[in-house]
PAVEX-45852 format. One record per residue (C-alpha): residue number from 1; residue in three letters; x, y, z. Coordinates in Angstrom, 2 decimals, padded with zeros to 5 digits. Each point is the difference from the previous one (the first is absolute). Example, Ala and Ser with C-alpha at 12.3 -4.5 7.8 and 13.67 -1.06 7.14 Angstrom:
# PAVEX-45852
REC  1  ALA  012.30  -004.50  007.80;
REC  2  SER  001.37  003.44  -000.66;
# end
This chain:
# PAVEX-45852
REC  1  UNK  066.77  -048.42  070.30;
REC  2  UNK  -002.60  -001.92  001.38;
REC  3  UNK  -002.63  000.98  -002.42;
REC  4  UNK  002.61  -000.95  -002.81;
REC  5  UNK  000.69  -003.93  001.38;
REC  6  UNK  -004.24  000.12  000.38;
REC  7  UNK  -000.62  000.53  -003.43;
REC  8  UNK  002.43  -002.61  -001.60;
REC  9  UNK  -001.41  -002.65  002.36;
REC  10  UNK  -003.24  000.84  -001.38;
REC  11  UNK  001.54  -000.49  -003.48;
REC  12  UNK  001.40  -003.44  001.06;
REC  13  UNK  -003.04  -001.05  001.76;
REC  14  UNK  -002.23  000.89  -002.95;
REC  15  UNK  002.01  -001.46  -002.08;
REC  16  UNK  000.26  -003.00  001.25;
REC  17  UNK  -004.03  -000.93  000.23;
REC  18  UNK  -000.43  001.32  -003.75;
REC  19  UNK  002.87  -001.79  -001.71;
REC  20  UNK  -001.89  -002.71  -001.08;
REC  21  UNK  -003.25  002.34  -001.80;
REC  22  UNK  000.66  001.26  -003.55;
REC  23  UNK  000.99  004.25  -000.36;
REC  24  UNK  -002.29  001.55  -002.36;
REC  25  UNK  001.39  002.88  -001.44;
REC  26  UNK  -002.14  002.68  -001.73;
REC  27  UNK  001.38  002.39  -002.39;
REC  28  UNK  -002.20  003.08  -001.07;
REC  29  UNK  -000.06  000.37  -003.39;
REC  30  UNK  001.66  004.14  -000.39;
REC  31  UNK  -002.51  002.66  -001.81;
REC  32  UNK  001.56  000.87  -002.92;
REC  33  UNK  -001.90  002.28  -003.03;
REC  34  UNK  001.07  -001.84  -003.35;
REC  35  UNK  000.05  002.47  -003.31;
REC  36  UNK  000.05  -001.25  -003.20;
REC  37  UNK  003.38  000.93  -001.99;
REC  38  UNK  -000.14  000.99  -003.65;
REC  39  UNK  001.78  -001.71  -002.21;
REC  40  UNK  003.69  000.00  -000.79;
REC  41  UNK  -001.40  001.60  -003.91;
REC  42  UNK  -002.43  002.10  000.43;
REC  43  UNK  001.62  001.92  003.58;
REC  44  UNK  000.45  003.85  -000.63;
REC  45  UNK  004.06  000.66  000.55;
REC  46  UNK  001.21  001.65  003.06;
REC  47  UNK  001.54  003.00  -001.77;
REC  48  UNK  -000.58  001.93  -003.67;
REC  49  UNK  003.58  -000.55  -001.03;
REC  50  UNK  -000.55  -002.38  -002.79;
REC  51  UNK  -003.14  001.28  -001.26;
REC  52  UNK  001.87  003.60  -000.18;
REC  53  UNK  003.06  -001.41  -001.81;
REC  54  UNK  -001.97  -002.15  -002.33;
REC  55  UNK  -001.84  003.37  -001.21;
REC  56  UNK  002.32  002.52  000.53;
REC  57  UNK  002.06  -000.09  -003.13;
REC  58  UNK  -003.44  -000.30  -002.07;
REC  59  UNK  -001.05  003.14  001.12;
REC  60  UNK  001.06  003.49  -002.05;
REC  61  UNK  000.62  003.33  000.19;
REC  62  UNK  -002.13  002.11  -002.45;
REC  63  UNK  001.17  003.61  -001.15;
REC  64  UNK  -001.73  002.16  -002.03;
REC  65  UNK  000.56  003.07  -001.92;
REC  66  UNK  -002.28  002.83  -001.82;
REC  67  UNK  001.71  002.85  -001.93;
REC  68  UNK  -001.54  003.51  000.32;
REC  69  UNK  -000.94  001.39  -003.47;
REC  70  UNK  000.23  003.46  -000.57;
REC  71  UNK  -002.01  002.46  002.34;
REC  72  UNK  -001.75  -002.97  001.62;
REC  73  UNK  -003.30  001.97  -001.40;
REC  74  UNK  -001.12  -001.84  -003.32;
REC  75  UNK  -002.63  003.10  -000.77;
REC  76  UNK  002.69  002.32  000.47;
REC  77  UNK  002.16  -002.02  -002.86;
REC  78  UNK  -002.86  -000.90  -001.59;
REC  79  UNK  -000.72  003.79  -001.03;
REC  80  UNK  003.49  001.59  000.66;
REC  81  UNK  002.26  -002.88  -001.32;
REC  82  UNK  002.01  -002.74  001.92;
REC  83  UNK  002.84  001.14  001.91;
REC  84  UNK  003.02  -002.13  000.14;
REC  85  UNK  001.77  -000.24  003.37;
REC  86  UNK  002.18  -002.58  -000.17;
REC  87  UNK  000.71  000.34  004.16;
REC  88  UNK  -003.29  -000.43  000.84;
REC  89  UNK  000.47  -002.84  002.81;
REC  90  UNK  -000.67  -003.23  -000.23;
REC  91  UNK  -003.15  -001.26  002.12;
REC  92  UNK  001.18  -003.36  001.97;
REC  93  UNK  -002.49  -001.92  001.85;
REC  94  UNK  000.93  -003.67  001.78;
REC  95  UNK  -001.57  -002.68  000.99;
REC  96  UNK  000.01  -004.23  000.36;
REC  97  UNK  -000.47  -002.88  -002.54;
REC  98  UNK  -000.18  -003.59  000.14;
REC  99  UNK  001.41  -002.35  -002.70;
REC  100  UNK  -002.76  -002.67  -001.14;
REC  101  UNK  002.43  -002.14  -002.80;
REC  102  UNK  003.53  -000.65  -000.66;
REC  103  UNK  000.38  002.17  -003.26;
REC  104  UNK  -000.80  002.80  001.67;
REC  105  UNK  -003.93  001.01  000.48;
REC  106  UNK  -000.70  002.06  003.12;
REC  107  UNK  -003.43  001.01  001.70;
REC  108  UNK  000.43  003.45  001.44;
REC  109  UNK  -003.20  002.87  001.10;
REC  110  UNK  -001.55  002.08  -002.55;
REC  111  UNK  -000.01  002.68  001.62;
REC  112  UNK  004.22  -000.42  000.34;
REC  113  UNK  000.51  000.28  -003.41;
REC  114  UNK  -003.15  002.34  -001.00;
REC  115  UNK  001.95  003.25  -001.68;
REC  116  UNK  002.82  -001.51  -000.61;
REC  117  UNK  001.55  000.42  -003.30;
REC  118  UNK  003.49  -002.78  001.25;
REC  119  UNK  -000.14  -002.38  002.14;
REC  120  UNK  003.09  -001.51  001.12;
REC  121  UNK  000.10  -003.40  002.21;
REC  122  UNK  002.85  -000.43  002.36;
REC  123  UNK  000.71  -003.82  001.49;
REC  124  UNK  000.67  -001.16  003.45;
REC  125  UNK  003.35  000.04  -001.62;
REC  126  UNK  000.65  003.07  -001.16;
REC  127  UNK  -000.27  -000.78  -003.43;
REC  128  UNK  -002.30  002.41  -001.79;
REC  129  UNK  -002.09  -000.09  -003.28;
REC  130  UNK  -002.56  002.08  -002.00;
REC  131  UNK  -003.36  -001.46  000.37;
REC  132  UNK  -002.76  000.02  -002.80;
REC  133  UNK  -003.85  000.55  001.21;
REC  134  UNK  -001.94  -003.72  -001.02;
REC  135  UNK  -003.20  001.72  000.88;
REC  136  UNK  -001.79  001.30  002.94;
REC  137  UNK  -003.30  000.15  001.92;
REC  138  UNK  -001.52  002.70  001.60;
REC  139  UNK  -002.77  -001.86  001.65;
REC  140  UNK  002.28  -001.88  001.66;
REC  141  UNK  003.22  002.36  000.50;
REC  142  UNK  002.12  -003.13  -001.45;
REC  143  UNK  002.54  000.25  -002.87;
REC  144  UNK  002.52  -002.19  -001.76;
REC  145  UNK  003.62  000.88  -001.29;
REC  146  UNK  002.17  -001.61  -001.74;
REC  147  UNK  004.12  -000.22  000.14;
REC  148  UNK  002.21  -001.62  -002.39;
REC  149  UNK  001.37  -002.56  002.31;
REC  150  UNK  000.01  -003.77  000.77;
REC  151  UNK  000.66  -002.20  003.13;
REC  152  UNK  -001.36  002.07  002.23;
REC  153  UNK  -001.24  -000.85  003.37;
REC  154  UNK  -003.66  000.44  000.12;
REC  155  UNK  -003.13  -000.56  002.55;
REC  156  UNK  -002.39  -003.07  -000.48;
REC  157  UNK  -003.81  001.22  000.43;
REC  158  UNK  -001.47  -001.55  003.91;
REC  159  UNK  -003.74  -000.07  000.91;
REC  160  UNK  -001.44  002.94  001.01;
REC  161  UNK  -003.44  -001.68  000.43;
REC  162  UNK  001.59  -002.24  002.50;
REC  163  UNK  001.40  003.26  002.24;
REC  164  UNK  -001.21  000.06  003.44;
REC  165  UNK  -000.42  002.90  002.54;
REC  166  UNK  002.48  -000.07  001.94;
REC  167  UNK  002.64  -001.98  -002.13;
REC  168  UNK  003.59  001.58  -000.28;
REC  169  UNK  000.68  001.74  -003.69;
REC  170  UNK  002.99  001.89  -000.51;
REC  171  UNK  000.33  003.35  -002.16;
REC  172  UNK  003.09  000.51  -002.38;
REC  173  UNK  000.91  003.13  -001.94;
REC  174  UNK  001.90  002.95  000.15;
REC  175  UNK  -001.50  003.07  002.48;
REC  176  UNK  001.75  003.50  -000.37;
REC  177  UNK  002.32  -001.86  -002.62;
REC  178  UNK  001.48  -002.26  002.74;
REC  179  UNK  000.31  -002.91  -002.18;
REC  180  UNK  -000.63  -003.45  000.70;
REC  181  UNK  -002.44  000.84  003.45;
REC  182  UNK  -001.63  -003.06  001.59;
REC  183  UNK  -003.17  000.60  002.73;
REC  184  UNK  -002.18  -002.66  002.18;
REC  185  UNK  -003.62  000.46  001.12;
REC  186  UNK  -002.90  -002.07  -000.78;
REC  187  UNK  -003.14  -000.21  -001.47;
REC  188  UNK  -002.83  001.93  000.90;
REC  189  UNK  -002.61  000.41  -002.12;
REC  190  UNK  -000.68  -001.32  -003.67;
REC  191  UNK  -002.46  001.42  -002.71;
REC  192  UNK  001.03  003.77  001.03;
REC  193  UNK  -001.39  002.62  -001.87;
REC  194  UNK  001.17  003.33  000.40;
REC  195  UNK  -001.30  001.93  -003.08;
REC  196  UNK  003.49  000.83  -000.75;
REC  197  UNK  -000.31  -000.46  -003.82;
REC  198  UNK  -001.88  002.20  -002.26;
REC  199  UNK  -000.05  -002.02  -003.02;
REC  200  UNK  -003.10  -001.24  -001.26;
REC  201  UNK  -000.64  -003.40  000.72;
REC  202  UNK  002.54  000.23  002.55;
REC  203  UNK  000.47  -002.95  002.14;
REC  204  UNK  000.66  000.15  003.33;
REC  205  UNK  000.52  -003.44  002.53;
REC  206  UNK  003.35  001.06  001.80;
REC  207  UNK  001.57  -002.44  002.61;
REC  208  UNK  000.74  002.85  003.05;
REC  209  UNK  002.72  -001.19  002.67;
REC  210  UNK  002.00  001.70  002.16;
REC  211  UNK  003.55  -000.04  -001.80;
REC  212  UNK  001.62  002.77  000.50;
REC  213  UNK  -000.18  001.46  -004.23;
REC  214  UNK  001.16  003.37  -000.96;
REC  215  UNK  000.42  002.06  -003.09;
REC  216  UNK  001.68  -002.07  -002.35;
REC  217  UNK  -001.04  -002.72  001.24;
REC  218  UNK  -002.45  -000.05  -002.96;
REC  219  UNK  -000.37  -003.00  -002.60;
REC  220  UNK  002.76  -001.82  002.72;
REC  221  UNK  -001.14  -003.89  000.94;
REC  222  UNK  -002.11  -001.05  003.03;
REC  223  UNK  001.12  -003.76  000.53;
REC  224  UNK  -001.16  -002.56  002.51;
REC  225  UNK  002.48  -001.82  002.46;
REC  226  UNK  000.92  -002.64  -003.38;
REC  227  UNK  000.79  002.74  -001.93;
REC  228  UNK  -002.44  000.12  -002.24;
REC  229  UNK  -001.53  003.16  -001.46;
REC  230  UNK  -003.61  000.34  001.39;
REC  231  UNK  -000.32  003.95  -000.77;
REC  232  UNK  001.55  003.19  -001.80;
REC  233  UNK  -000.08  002.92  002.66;
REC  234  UNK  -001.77  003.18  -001.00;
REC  235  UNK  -001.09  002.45  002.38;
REC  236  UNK  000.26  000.75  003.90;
REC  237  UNK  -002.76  001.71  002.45;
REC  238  UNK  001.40  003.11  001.05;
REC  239  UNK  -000.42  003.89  000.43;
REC  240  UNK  003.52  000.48  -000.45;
REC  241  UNK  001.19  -001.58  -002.50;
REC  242  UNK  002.11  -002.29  002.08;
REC  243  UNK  -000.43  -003.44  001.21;
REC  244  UNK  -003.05  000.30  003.05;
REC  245  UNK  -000.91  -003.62  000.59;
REC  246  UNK  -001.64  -001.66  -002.89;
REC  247  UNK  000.88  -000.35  -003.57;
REC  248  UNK  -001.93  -002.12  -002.88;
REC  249  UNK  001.14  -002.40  -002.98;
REC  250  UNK  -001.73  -001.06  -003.10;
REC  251  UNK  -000.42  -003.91  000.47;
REC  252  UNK  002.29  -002.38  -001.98;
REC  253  UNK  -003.73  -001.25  -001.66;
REC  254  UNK  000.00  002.80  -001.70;
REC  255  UNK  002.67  001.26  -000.94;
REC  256  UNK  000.74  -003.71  -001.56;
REC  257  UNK  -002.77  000.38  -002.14;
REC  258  UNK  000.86  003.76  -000.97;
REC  259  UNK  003.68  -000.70  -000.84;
REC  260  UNK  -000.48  -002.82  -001.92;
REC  261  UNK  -003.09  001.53  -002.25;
REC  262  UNK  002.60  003.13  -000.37;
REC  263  UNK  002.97  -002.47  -001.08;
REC  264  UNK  -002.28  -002.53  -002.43;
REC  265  UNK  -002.98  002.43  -001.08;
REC  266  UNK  001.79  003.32  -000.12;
REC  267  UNK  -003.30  001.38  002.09;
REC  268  UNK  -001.87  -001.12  002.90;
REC  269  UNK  -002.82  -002.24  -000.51;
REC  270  UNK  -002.25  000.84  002.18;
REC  271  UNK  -003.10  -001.53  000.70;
REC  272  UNK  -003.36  001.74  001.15;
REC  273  UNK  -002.77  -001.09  002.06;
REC  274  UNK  -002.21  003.00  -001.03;
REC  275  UNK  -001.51  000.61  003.61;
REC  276  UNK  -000.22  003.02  002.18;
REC  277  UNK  000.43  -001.27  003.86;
REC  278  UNK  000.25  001.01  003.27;
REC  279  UNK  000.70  -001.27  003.58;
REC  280  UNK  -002.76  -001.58  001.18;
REC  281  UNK  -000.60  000.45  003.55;
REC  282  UNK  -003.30  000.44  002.98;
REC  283  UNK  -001.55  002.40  -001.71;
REC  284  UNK  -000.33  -001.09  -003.07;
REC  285  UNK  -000.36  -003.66  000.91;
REC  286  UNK  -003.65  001.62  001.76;
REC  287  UNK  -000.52  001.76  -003.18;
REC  288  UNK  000.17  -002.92  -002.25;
REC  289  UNK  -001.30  -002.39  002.33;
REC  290  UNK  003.57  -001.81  000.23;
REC  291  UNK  000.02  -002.80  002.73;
REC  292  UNK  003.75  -000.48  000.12;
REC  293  UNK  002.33  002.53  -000.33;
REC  294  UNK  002.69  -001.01  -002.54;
REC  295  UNK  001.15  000.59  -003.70;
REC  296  UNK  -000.32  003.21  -001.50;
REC  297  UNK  -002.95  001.83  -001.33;
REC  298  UNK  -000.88  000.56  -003.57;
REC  299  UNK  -001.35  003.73  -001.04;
REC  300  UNK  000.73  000.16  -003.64;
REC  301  UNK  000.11  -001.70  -003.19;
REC  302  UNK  002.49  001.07  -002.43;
REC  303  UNK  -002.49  -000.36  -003.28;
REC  304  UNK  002.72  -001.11  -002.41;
REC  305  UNK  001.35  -002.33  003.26;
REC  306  UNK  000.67  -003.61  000.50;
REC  307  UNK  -002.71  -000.20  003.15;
REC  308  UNK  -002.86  001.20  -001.52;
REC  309  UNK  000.47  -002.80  -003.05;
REC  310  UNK  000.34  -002.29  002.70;
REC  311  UNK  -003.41  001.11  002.00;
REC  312  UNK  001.54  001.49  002.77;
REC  313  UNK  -002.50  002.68  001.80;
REC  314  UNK  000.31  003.25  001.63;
REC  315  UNK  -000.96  -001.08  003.35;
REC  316  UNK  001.92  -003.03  -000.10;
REC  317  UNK  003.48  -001.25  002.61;
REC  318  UNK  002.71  -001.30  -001.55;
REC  319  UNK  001.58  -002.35  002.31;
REC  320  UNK  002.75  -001.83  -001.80;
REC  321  UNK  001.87  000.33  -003.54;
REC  322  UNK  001.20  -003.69  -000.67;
REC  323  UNK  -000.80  -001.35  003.67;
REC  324  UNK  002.14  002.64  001.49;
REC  325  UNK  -001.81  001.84  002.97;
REC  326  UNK  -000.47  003.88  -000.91;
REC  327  UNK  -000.58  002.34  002.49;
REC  328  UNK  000.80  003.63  -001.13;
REC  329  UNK  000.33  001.87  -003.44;
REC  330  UNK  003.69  -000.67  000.00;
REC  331  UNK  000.00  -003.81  000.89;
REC  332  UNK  -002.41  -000.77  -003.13;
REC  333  UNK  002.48  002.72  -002.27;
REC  334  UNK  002.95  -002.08  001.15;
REC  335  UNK  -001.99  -003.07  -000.83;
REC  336  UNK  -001.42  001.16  -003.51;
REC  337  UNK  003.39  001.48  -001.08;
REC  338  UNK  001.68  -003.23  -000.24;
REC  339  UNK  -001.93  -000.98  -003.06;
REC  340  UNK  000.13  000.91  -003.54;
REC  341  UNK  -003.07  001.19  -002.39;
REC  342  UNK  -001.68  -003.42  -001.25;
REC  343  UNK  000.72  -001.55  003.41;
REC  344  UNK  -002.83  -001.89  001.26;
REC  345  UNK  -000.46  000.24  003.65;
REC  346  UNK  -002.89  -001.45  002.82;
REC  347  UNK  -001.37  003.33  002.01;
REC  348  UNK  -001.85  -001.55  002.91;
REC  349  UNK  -002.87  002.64  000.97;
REC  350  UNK  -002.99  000.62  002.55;
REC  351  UNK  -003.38  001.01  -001.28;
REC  352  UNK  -002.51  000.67  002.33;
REC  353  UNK  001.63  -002.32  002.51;
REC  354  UNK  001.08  -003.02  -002.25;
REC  355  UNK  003.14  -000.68  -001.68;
REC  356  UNK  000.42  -000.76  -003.59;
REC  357  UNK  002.85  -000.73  -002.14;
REC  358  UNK  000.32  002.13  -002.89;
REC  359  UNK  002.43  -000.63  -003.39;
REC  360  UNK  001.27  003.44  -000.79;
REC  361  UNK  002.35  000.58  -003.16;
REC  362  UNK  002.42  002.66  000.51;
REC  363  UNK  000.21  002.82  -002.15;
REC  364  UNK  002.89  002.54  -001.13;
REC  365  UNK  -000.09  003.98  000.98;
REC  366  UNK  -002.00  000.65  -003.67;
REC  367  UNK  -002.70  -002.54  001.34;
REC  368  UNK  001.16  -002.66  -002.57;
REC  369  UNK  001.84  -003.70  000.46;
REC  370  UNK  003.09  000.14  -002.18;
REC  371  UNK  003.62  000.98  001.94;
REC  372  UNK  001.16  003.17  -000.62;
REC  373  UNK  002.74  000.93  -002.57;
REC  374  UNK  002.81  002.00  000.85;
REC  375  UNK  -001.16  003.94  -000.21;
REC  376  UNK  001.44  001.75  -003.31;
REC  377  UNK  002.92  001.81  001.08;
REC  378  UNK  001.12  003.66  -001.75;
REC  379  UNK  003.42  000.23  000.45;
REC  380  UNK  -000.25  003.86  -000.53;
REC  381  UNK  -001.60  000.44  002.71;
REC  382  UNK  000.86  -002.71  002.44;
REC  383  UNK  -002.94  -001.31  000.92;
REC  384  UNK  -002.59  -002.88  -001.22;
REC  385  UNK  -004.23  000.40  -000.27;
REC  386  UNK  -002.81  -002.33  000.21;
REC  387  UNK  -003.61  000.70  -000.95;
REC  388  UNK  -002.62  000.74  002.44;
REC  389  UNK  -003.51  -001.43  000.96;
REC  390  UNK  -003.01  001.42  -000.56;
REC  391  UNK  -000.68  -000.21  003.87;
REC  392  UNK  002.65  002.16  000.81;
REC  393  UNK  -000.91  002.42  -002.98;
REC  394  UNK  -003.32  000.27  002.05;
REC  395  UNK  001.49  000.37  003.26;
REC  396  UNK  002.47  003.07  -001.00;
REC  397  UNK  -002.24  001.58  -002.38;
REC  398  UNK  002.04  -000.26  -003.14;
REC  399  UNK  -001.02  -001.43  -003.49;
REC  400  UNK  003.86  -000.71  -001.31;
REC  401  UNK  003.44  -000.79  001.57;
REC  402  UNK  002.42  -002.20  000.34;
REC  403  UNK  001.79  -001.37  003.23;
REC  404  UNK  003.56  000.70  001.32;
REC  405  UNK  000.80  -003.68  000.80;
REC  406  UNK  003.98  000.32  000.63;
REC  407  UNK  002.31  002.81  -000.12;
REC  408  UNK  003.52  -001.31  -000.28;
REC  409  UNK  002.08  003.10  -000.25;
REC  410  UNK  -000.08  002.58  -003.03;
REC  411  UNK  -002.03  003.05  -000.38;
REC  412  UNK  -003.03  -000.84  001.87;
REC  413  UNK  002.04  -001.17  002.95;
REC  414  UNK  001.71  003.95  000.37;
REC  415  UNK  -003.24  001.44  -000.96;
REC  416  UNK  -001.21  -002.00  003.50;
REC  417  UNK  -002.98  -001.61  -001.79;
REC  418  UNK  -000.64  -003.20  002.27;
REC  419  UNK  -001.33  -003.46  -000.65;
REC  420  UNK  -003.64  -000.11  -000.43;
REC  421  UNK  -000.52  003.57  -001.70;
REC  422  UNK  -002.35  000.33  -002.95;
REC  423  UNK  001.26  002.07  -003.06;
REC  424  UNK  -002.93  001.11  -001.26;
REC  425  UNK  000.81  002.63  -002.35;
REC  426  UNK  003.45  000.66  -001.78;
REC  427  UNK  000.24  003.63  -001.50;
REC  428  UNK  -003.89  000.36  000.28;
REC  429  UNK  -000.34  -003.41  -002.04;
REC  430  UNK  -002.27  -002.80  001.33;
REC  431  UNK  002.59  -003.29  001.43;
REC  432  UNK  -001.89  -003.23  -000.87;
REC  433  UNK  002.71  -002.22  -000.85;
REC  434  UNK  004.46  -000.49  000.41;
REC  435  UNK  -000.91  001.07  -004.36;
REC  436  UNK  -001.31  002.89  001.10;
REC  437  UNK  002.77  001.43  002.08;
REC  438  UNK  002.72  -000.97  -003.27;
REC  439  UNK  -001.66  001.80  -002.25;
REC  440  UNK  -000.33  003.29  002.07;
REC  441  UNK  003.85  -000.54  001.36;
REC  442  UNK  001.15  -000.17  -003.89;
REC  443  UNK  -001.43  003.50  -000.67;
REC  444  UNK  000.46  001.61  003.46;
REC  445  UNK  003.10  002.02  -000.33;
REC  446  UNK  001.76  001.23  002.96;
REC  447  UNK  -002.29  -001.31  002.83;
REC  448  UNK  -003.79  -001.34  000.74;
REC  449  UNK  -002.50  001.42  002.81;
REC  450  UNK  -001.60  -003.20  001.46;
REC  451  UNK  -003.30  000.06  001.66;
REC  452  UNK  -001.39  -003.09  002.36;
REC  453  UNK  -001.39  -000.96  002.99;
REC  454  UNK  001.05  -002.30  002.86;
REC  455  UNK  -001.99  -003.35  001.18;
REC  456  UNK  -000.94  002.37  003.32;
REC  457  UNK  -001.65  003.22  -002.25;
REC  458  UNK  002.79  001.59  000.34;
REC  459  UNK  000.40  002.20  -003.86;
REC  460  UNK  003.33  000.53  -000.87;
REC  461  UNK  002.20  001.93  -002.55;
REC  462  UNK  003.62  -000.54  -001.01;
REC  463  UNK  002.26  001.40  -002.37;
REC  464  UNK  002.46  -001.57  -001.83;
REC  465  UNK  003.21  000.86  -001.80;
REC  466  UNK  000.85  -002.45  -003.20;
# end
C-alpha cells in the first residue's frame, strides 16, 4: 500500500515542476516491405474457370475409321484375287481437334487422322458431322478438316513467342474418349525437340509442360489463362503409354502459319534456309575459335539453298533470324518456318568473332522462289505427288521418282503407303511425272506392283488392287 501512495506522489510531484516545458512525442516510423501490385489488366486470374469455359466448347472430338479390305495382304489379292468380306471390322481411332473459324475449319494431329479413310467430328454438343481432309503436313504432324457448319464457337490464335516458363497453360481434349477433359500445369521448356517425326524436313520446336495429356488428347488446344490458343498438343514422354509427367504442343506460331497456307494455298509453303546446323556448344566453340557461346553452328550448305546465295559459310553462327535470338536447331526452325518462299529476311551471323548482317531470300523445298501449287491429286488412288530435287535424287541414290506428298484416303491409304514415299517404278515403268502414273493406270488391268523408296533409305514395295 505504501509503495502504491509513493508512486502517485511521485507522479504529482513530477508533474507539477514539468507542466510548464513542452512534451515531445516521438513516433517510430513501423518497417514495412512495400511490393509493387500489377495492374488491375494485365493480373493473371485466381482460378482457370473462364479460360476453360471460353475454350471448352471450341474444342472437338475426332473419330476415325479404316475399313479392312479383303485378306488385309495386298500380294496375296494381288496374285490370288480380292476377297470380299463385307464383316471385316471397322478400324476406329480417336483423338482431339480445335476449331480455328466459324464455318467450320478445325486443326487436328496428323498423325490422328493418318489411315483414316472417315473422319467424323463430334461437338462439345453432341452434334456430329463428316469432316473432309483440307490438307495435311507431315513435317509438322498438323492437319485441317473441314465440316459443313456455321456459327460455331472457335479459338482466337495467342502468342506463343510471348510464353514464359513457368506461366499457367491449360490442356483441352478428349483422353480415353472422355470428352470435353480440361488439365493445368505450366510451362517448362520451349523449342523441344524430341525426334518424334520422321518426315523429311520435319520440324520439331514443341512447347513441353507438365499438363497432365493422354491418348486422345491429340490435336486438342493448349490455351493460356485468356483463353487463347497458344499450342495443339501432340505427344507425351512416357514408357507406358500413359501420362508420366511431361507432354509437348506444337506452338500456336506455327500451326497459324500451317493452317492458314493449308486453307488459302491448298499446300504448305514452306520456306528453306538451306543450312545444315548443329548445337553449338564448349567444344566446338574451342574448335572454331568461338569467343562467346551463342547461336547455332553452321556445317552445311544446301547447294541449291537460300544461304549459300546469300554468302553464308560453313564455319559460320547464326545468331538471329529477323532480330530474334536463336539458340538451338529448333528455335531458328520455329523462326524460319514462319515465312514463305520469296520472303526476305535479316540473318545476323558471327564470322571469326564479328557479327554481320546478312539479306537472305528464302527459297521453296525445289530450291526455287515461287509458292507452291497445290500437288496434283489422283482420285484413283487417293493420294497427291510432287516432283523431287535433284539433291534428294543424290542423297537416295535414285535417277527418277516422284513424291508421296498427301494421302487422303483411297487405295494408297489401305495399301499403308505413308506421306513422303517415292514411287519410283509402277509395273517396272520409270515414275517421272503425275502423266506418268495416268498413262500406266489406264492400261493396268486388275492391279499395279509399285516400287519406291522412303526419305530414310528405306525401299519399299506395295501392291495394289484397282
Amino acid at each position: 500500500m505504501l509503495a502504491v501512495l509513493g508512486g502517485i506522489a511521485a507522479v504529482v510531484i513530477y508533474d507539477s515542476i514539468r507542466h510548464d516545458e513542452p512534451v515531445t512525442v516521438v513516433q517510430e516510423t513501423p518497417k514495412v516491405r512495400y511490393i509493387n501490385l500489377p495492374g488491375q489488366n494485365t493480373a493473371a486470374p485466381s482460378d482457370f474457370t473462364l479460360a476453360a469455359e471460353s475454350a471448352v466448347d471450341a474444342v472437338v472430338h475426332v473419330k476415325t475409321k479404316a475399313f479392312r479390305e479383303g485378306s488385309g495382304n495386298p500380294f496375296y489379292d494381288f496374285f490370288f484375287g480380292y476377297r470380299d468380306d463385307s464383316n471385316e471390322p471397322r478400324i476406329v481411332g480417336y483423338g482431339s481437334g480445335v476449331i480455328l473459324t466459324s464455318d467450320g475449319y478445325i486443326v487436328t494431329n496428323n498423325h490422328v487422322i493418318e489411315g483414316s479413310q472417315a473422319v467424323e467430328v463430334v461437338l462439345n454438343d453432341k452434334r456430329a458431322f463428316d469432316a473432309t481432309l483440307v490438307g495435311a503436313d507431315p513435317t509438322t504432324d498438323l492437319a485441317v478438316l473441314k465440316i459443313k457448319a456455321s456459327n460455331l464457337p472457335f479459338l482466337q490464335f495467342g502468342n506463343s513467342d510471348a510464353l514464359r516458363l513457368g506461366e499457367w497453360v491449360l490442356a483441352i481434349g478428349n483422353p480415353y474418349n472422355l470428352t470435353s477433359t480440361v488439365t493445368a500445369g505450366i510451362v517448362s521448356a520451349k523449342a523441344r525437340n524430341i525426334n518424334i517425326l520422321r518426315a523429311e524436313l520435319a520440324l520439331e520446336s514443341f512447347i513441353q509442360t507438365d499438363a497432365a495429356v493422354n491418348p486422345g488428347n491429340s490435336g486438342g488446344a493448349l490455351v493460356n489463362t485468356r483463353g487463347e490458343l497458344v499450342g495443339v498438343n501432340a505427344a507425351i514422354a512416357s514408357r507406358t503409354g500413359a501420362y508420366s509427367g511431361y507432354s509437348f504442343a506444337i506452338p500456336a506460331s506455327i500451326v497459324q502459319k500451317v493452317t492458314t497456307d493449308l486453307i488459302q494455298y491448298g499446300a504448305v509453303q514452306r520456306a528453306i534456309l538451306g543450312v545444315s546446323i548443329t548445337e553449338l556448344d564448349a567444344e566446338q566453340a574451342k574448335k572454331y575459335n568461338i569467343d562467346h557461346i551463342e547461336g547455332v553452328l553452321v556445317t552445311g550448305l544446301r547447294p541449291e539453298g537460300a544461304a549459300m546465295a546469300a554468302g553464308i559459310e560453313v564455319g559460320d553462327v547464326i545468331i538471329a533470324i529477323n532480330g530474334v535470338k536463336v539458340n538451338s536447331p529448333a528455335e531458328l526452325q520455329e523462326q524460319v518456318s514462319r515465312y514463305r518462299p520469296n520472303d526476305r529476311i535479316s540473318v545476323t551471323i558471327s564470322r571469326k568473332n564479328r557479327k554481320m548482317q546478312m539479306d537472305v531470300v528464302l527459297r521453296n523445298t525445289q530450291g526455287g522462289t515461287e509458292l507452291v501449287e497445290k500437288h496434283a491429286e489422283i482420285s484413283a488412288l487417293g493420294a497427291s505427288f510432287d516432283a523431287i530435287s535433284s539433291g534428294d535424287k543424290a542423297r537416295l541414290g535414285i535417277r527418277n521418282g516422284l513424291k508421296v506428298t498427301d494421302v487422303n484416303g483411297g487405295k494408297f491409304r489401305s495399301a499403308g503407303i505413308r506421306e513422303g514415299f517415292i514411287v519410283t517404278q509402277i509395273n517396272n515403268r520409270a515414275v517421272n511425272s503425275v502423266e506418268d502414273i495416268e498413262n500406266i493406270l489406264e492400261t493396268s488391268d486388275g492391279g499395279v506392283y509399285i516400287e519406291g523408296i522412303y526419305p530414310d533409305g528405306l525401299i519399299a514395295y506395295y501392291a495394289i488392287r484397282l
